[in-house]
mmJSON file of the N, C-alpha and C atoms, coordinates in Angstrom:
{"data_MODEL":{"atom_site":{
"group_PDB":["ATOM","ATOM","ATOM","ATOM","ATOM","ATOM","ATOM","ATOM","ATOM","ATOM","ATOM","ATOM","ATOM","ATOM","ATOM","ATOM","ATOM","ATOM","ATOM","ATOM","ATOM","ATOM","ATOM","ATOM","ATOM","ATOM","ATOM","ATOM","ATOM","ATOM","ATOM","ATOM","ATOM","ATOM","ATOM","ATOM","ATOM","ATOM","ATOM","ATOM","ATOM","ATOM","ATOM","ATOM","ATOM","ATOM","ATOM","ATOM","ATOM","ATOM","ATOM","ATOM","ATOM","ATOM","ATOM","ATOM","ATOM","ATOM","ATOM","ATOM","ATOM","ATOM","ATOM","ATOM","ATOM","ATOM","ATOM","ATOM","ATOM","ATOM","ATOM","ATOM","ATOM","ATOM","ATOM","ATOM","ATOM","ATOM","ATOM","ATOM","ATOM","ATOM","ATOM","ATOM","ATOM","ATOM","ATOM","ATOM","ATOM","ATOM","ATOM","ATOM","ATOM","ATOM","ATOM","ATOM","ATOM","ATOM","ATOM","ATOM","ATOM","ATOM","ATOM","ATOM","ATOM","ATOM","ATOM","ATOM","ATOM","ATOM","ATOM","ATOM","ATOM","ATOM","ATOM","ATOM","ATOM","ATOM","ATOM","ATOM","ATOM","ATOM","ATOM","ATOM","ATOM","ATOM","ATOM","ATOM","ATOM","ATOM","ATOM","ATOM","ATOM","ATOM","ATOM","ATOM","ATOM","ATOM","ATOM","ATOM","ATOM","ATOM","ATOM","ATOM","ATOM","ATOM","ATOM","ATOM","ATOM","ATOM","ATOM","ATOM","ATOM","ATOM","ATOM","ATOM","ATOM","ATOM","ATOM","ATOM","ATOM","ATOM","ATOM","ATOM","ATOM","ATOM","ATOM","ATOM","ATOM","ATOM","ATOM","ATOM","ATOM","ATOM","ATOM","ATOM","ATOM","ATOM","ATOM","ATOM","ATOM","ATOM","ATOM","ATOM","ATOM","ATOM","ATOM","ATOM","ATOM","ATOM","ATOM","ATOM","ATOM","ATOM","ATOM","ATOM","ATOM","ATOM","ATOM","ATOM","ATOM","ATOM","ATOM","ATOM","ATOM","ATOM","ATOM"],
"id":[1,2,3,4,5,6,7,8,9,10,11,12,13,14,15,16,17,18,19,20,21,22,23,24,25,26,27,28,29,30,31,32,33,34,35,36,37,38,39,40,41,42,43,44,45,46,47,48,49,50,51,52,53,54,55,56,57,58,59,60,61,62,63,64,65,66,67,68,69,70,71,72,73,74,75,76,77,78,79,80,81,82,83,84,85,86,87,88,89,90,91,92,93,94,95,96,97,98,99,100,101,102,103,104,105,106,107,108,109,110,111,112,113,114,115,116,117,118,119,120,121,122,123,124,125,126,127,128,129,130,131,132,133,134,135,136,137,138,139,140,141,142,143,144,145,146,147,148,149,150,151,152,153,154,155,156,157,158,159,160,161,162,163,164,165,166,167,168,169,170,171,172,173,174,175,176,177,178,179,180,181,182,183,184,185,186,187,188,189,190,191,192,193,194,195,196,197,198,199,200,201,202,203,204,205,206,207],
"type_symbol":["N","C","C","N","C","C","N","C","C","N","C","C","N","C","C","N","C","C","N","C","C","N","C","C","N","C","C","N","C","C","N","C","C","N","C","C","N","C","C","N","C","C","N","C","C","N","C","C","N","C","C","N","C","C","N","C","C","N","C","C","N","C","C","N","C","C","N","C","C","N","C","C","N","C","C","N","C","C","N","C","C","N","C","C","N","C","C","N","C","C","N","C","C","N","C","C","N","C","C","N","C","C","N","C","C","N","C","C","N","C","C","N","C","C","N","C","C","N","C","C","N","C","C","N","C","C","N","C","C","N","C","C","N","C","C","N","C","C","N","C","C","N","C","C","N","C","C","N","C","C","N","C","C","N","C","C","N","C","C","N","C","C","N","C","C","N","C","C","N","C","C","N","C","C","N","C","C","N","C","C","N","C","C","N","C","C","N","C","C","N","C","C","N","C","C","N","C","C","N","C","C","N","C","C","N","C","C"],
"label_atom_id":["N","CA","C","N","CA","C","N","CA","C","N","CA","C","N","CA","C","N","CA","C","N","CA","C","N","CA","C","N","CA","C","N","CA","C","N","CA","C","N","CA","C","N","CA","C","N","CA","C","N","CA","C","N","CA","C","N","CA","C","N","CA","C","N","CA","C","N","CA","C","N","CA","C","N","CA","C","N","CA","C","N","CA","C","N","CA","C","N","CA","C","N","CA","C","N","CA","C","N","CA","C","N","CA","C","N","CA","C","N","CA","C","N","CA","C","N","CA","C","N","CA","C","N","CA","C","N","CA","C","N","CA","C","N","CA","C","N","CA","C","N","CA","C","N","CA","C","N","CA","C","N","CA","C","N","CA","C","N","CA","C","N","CA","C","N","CA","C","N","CA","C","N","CA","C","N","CA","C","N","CA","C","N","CA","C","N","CA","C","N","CA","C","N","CA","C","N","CA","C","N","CA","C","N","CA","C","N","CA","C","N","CA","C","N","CA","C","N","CA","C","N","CA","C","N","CA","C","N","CA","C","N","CA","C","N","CA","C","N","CA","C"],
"label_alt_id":[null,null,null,null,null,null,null,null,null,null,null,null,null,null,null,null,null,null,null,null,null,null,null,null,null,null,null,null,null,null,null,null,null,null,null,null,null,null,null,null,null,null,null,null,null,null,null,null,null,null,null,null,null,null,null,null,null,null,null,null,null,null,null,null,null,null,null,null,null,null,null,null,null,null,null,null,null,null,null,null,null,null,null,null,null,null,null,null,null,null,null,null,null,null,null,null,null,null,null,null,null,null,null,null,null,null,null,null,null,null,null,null,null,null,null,null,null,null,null,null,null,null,null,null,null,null,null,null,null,null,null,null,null,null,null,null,null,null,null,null,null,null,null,null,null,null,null,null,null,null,null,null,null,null,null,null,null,null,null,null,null,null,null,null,null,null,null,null,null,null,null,null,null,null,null,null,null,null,null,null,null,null,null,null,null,null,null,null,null,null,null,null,null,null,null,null,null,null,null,null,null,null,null,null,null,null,null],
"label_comp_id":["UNK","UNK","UNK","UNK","UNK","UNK","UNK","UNK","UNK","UNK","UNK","UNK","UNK","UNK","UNK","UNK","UNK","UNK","UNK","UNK","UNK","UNK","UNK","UNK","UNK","UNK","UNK","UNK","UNK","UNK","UNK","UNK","UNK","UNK","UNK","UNK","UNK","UNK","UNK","UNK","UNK","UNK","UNK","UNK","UNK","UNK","UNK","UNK","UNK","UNK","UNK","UNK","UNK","UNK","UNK","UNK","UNK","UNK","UNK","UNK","UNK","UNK","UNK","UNK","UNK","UNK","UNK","UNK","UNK","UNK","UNK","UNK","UNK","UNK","UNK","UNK","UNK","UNK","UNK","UNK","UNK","UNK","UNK","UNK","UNK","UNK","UNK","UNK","UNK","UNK","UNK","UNK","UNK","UNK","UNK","UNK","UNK","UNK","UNK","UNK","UNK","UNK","UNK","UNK","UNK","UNK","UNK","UNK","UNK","UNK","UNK","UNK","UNK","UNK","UNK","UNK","UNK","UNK","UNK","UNK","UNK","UNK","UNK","UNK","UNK","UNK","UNK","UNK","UNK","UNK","UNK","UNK","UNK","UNK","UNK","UNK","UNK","UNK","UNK","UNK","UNK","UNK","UNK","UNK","UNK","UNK","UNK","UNK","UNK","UNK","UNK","UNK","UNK","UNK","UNK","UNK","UNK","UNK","UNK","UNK","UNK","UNK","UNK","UNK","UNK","UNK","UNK","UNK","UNK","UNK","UNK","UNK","UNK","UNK","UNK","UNK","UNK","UNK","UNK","UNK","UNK","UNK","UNK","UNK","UNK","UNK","UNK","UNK","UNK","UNK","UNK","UNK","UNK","UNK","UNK","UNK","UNK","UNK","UNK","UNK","UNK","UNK","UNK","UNK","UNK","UNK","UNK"],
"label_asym_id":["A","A","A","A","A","A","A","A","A","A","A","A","A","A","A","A","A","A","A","A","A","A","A","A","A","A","A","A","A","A","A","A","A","A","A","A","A","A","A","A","A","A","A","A","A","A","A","A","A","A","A","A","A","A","A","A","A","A","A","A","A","A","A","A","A","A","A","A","A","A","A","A","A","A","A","A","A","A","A","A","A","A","A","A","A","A","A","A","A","A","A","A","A","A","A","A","A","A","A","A","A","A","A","A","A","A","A","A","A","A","A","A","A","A","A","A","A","A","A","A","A","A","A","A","A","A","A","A","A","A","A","A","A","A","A","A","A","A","A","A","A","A","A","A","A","A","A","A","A","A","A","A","A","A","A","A","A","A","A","A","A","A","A","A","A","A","A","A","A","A","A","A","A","A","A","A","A","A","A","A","A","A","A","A","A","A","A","A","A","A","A","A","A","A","A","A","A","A","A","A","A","A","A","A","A","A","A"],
"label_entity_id":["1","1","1","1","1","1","1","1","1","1","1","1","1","1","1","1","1","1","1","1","1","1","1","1","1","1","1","1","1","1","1","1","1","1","1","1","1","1","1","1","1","1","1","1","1","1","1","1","1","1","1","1","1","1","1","1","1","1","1","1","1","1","1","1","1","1","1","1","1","1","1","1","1","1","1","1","1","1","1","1","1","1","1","1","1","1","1","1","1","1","1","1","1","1","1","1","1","1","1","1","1","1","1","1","1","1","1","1","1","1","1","1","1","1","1","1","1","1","1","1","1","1","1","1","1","1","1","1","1","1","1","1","1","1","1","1","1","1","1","1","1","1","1","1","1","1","1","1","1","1","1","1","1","1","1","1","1","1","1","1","1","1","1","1","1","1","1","1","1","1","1","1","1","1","1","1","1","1","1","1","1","1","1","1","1","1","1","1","1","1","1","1","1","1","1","1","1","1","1","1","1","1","1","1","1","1","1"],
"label_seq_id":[1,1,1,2,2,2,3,3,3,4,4,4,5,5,5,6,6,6,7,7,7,8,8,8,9,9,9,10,10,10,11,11,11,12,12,12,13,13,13,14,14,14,15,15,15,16,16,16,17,17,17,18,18,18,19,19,19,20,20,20,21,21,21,22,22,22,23,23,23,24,24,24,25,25,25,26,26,26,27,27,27,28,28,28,29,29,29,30,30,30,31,31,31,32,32,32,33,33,33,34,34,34,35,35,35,36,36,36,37,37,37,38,38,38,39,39,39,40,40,40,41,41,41,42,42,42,43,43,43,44,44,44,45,45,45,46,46,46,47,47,47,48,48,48,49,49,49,50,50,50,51,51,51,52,52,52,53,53,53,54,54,54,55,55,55,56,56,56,57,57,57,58,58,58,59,59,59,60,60,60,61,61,61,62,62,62,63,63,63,64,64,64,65,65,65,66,66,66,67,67,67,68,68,68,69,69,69],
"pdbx_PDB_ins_code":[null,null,null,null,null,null,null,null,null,null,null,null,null,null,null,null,null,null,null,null,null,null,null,null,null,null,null,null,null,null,null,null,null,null,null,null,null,null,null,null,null,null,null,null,null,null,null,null,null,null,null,null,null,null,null,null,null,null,null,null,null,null,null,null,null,null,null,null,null,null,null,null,null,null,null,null,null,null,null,null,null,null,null,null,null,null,null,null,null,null,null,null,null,null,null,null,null,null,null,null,null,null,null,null,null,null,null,null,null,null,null,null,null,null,null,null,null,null,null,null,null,null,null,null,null,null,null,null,null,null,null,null,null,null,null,null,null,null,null,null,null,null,null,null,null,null,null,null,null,null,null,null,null,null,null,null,null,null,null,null,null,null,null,null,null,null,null,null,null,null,null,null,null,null,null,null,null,null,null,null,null,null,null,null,null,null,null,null,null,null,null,null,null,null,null,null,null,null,null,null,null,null,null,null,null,null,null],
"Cartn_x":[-139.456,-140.28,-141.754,-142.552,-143.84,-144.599,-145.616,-146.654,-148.027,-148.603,-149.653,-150.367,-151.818,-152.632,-153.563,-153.484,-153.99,-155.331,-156.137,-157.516,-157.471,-156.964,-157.123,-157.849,-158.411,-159.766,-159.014,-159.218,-159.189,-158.245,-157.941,-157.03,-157.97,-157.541,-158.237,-157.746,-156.328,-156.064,-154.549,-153.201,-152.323,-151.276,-151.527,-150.905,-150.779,-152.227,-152.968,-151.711,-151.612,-151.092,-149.542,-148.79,-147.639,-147.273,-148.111,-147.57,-147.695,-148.74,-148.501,-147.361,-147.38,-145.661,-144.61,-144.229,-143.232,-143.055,-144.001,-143.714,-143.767,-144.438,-143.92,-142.517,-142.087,-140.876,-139.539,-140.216,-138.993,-138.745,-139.94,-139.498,-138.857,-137.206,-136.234,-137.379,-136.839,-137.235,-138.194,-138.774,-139.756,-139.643,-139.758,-139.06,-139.925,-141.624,-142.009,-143.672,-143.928,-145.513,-146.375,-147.619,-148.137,-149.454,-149.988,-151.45,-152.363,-153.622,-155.054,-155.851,-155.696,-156.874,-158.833,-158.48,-160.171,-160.345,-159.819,-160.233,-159.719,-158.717,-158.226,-156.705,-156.555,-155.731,-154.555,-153.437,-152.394,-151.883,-150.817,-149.921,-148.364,-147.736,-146.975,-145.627,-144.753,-143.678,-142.995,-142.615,-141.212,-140.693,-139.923,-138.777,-139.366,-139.874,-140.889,-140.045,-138.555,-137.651,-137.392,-137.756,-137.376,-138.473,-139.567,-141.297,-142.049,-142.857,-144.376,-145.616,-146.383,-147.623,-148.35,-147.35,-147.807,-147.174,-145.565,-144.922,-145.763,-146.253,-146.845,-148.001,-148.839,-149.858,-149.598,-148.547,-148.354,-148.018,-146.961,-146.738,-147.789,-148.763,-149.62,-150.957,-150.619,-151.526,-151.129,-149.734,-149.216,-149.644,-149.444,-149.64,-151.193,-152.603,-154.0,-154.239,-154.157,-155.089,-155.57,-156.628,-157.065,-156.851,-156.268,-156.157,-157.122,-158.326,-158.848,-158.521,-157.862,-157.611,-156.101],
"Cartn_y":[-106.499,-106.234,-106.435,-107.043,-107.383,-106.475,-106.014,-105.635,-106.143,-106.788,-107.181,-106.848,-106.477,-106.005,-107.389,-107.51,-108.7,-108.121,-108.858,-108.675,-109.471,-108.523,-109.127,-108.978,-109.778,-109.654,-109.906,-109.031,-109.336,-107.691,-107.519,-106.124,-105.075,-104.641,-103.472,-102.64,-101.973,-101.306,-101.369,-100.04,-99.793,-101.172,-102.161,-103.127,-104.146,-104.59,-105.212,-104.731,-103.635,-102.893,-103.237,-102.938,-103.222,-104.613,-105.888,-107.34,-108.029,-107.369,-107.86,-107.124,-105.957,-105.17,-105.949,-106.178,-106.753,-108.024,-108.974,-110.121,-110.27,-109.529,-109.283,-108.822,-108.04,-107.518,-108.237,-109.564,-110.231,-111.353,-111.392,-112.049,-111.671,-112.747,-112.157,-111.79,-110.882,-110.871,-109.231,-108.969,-107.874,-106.583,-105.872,-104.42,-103.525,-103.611,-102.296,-103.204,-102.621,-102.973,-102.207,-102.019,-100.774,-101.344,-101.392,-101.664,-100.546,-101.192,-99.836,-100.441,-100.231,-100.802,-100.378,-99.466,-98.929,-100.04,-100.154,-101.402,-102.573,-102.681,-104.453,-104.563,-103.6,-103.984,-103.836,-105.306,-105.191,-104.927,-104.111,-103.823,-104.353,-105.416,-106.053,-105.216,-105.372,-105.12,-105.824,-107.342,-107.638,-108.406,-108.908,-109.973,-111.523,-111.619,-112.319,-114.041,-113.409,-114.65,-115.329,-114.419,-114.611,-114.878,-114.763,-114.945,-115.452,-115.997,-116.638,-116.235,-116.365,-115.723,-116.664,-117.821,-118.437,-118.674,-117.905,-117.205,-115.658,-115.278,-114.154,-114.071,-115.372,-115.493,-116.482,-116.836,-117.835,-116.868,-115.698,-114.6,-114.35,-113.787,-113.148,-113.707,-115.107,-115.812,-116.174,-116.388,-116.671,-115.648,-114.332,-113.808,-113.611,-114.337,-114.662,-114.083,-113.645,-112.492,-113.708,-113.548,-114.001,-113.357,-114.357,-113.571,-113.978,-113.124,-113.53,-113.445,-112.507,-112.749,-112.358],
"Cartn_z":[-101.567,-100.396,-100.745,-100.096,-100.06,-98.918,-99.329,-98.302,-98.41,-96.64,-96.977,-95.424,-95.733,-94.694,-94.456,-92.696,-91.752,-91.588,-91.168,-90.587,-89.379,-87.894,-86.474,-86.102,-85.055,-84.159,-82.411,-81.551,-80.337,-79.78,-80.737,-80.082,-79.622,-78.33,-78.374,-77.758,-77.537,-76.435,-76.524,-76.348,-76.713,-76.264,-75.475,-75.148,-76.227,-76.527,-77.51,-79.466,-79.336,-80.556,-80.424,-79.117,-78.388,-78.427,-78.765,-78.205,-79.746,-80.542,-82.341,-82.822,-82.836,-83.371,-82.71,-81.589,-81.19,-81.948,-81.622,-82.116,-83.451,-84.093,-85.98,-85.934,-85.488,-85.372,-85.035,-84.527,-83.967,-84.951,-85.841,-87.499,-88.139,-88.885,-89.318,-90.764,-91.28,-92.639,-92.679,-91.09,-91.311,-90.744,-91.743,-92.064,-91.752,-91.306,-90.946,-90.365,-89.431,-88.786,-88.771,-89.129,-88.578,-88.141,-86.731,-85.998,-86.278,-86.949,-86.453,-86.028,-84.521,-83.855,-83.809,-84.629,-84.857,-85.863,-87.094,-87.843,-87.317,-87.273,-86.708,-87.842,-88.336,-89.7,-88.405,-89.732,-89.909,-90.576,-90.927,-92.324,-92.0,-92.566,-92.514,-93.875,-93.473,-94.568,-94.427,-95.86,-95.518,-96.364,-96.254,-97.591,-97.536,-98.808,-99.192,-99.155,-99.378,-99.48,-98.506,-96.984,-95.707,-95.323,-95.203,-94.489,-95.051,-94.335,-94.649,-94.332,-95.222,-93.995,-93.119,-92.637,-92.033,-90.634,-90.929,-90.026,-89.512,-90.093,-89.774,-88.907,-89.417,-88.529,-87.541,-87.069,-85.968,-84.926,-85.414,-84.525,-83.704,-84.775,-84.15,-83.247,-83.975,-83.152,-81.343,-81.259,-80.33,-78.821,-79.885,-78.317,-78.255,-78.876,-78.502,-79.152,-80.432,-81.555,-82.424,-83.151,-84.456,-85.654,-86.331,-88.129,-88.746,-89.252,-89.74,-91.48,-92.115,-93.292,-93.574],
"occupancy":[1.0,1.0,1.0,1.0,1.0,1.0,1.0,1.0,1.0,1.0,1.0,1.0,1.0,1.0,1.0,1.0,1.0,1.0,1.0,1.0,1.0,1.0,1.0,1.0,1.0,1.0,1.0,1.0,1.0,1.0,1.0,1.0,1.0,1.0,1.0,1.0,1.0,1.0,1.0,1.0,1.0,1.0,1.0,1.0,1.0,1.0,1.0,1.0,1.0,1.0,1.0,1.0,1.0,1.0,1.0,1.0,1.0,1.0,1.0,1.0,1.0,1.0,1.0,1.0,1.0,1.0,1.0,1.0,1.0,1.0,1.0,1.0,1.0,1.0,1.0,1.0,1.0,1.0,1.0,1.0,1.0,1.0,1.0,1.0,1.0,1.0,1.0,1.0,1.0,1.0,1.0,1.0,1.0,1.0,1.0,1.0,1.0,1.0,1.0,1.0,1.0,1.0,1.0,1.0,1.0,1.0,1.0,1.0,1.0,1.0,1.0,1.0,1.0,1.0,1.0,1.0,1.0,1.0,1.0,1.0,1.0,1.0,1.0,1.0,1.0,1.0,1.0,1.0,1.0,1.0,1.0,1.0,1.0,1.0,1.0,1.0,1.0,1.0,1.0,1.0,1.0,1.0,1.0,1.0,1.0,1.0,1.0,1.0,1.0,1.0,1.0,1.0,1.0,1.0,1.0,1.0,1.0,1.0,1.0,1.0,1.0,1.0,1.0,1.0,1.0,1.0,1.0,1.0,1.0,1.0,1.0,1.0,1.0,1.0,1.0,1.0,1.0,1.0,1.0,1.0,1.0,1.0,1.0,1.0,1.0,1.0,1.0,1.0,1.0,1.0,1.0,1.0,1.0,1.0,1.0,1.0,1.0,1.0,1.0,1.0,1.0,1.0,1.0,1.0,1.0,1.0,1.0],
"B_iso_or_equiv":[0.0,0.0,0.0,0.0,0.0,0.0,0.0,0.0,0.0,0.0,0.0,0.0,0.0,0.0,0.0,0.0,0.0,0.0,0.0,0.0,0.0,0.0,0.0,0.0,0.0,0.0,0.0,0.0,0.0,0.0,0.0,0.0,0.0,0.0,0.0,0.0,0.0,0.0,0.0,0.0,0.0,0.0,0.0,0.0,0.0,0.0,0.0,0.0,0.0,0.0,0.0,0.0,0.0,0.0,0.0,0.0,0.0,0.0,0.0,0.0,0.0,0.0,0.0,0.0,0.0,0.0,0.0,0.0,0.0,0.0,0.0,0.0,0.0,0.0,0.0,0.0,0.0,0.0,0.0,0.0,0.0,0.0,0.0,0.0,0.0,0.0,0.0,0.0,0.0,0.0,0.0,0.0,0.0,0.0,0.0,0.0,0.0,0.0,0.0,0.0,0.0,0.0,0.0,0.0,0.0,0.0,0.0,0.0,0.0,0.0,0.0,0.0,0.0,0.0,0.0,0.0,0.0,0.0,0.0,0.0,0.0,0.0,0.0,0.0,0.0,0.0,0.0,0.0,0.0,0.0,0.0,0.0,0.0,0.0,0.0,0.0,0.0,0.0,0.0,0.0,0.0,0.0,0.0,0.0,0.0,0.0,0.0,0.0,0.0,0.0,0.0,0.0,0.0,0.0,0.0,0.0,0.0,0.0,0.0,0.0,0.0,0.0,0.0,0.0,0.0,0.0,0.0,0.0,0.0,0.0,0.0,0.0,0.0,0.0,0.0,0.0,0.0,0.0,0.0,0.0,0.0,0.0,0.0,0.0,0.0,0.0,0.0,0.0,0.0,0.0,0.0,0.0,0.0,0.0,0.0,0.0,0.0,0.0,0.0,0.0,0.0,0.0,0.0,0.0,0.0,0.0,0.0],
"pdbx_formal_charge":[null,null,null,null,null,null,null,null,null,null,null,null,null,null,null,null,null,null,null,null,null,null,null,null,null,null,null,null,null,null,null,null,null,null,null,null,null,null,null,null,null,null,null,null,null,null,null,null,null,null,null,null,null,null,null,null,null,null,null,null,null,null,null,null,null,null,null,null,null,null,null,null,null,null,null,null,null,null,null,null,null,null,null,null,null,null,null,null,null,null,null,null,null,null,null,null,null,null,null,null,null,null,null,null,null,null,null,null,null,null,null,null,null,null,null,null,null,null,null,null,null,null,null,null,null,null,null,null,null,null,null,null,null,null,null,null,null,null,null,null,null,null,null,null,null,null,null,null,null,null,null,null,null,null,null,null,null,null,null,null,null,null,null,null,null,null,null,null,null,null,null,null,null,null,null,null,null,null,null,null,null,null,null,null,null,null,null,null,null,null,null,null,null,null,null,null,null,null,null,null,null,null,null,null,null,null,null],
"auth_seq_id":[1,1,1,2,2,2,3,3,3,4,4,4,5,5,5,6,6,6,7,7,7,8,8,8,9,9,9,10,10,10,11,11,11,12,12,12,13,13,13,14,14,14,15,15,15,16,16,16,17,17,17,18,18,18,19,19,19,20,20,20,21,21,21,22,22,22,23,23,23,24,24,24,25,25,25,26,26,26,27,27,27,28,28,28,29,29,29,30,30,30,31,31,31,32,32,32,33,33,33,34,34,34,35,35,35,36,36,36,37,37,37,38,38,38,39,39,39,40,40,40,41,41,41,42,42,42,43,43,43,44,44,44,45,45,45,46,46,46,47,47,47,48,48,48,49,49,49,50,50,50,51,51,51,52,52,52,53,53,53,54,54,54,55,55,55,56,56,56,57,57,57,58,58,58,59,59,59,60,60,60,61,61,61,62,62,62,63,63,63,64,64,64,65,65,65,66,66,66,67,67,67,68,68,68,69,69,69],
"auth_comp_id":["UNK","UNK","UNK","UNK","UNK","UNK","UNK","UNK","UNK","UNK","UNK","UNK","UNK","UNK","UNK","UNK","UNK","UNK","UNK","UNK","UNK","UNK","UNK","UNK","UNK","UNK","UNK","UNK","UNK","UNK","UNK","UNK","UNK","UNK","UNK","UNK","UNK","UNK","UNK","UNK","UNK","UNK","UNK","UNK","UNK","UNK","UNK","UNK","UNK","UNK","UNK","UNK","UNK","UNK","UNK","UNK","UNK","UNK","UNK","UNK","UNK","UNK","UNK","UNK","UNK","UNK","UNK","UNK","UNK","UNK","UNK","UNK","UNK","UNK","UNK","UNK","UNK","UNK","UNK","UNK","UNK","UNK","UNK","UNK","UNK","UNK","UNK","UNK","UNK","UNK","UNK","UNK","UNK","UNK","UNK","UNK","UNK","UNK","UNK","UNK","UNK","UNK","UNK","UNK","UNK","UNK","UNK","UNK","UNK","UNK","UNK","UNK","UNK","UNK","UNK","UNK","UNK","UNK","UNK","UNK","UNK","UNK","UNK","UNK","UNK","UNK","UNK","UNK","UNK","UNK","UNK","UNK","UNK","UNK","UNK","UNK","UNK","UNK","UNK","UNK","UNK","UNK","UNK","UNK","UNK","UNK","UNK","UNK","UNK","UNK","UNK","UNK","UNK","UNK","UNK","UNK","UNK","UNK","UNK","UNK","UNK","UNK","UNK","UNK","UNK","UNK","UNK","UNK","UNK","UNK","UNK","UNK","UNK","UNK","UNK","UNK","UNK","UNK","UNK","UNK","UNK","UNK","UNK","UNK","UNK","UNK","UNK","UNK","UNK","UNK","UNK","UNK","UNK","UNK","UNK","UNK","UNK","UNK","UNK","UNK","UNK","UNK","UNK","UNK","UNK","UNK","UNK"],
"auth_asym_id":["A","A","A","A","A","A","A","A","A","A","A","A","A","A","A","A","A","A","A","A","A","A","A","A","A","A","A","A","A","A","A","A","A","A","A","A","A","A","A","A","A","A","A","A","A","A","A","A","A","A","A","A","A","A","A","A","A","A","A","A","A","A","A","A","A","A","A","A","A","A","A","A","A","A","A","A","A","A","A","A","A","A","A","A","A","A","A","A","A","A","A","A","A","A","A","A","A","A","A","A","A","A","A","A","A","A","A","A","A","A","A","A","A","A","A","A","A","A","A","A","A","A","A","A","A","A","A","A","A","A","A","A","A","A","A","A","A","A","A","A","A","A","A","A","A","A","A","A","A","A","A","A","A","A","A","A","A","A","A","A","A","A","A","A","A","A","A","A","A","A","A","A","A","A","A","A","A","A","A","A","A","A","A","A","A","A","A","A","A","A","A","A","A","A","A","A","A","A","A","A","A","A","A","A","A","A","A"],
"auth_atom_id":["N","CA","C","N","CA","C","N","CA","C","N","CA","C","N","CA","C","N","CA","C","N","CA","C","N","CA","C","N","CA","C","N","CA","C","N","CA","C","N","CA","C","N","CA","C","N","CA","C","N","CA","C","N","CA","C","N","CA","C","N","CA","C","N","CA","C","N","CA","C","N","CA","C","N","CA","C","N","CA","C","N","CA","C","N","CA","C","N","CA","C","N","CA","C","N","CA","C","N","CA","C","N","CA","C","N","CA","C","N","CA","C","N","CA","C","N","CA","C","N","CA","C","N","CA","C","N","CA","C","N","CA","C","N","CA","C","N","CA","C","N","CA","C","N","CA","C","N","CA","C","N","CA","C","N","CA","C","N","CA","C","N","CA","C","N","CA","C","N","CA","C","N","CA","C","N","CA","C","N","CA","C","N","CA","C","N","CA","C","N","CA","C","N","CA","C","N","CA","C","N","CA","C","N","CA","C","N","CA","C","N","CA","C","N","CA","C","N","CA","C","N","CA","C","N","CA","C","N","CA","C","N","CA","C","N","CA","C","N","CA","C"],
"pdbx_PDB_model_num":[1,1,1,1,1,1,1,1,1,1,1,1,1,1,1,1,1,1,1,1,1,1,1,1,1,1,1,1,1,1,1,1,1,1,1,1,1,1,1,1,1,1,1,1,1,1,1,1,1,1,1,1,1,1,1,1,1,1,1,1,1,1,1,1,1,1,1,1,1,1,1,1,1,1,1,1,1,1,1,1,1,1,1,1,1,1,1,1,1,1,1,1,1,1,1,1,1,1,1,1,1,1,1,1,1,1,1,1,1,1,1,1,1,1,1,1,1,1,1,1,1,1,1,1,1,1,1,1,1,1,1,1,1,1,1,1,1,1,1,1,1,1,1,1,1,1,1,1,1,1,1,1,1,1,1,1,1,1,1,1,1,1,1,1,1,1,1,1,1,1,1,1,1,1,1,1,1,1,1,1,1,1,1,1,1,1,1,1,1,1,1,1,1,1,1,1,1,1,1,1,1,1,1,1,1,1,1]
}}}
């Protein structure tokens, strides 16, 4: 298991927190999400054998967030 924290830009508001968890969530491979929208962090958990972080940031890009790191 791998863990790694995102730097989003655009969230701001329990929907915003609601539409990145989901769609991380719907990546096979990922085992735990956690949003803080006061900072922007993502905290990602998941099987390093199964994901990318390029799967990760397409997720999140999809539903209009920016990753910045």
């Amino acid at each position: 298991m791998q863990t790694l924290t995102l730097d989003v830009r655009g969230m701001t508001c329990g929907h915003c927190k609601m539409s990145v968890e989901g769609a991380l969530n719907e990546v096979e491979g990922v085992s735990n999400v956690e949003v803080d929208l006061t900072t922007g962090n993502v905290t990602v958990s998941y099987d390093e054998s199964k994901v990318t972080l390029e799967s990760l940031r397409n997720a999140i890009e999809d539903q209009g967030y920016d990753v910045v790191a």
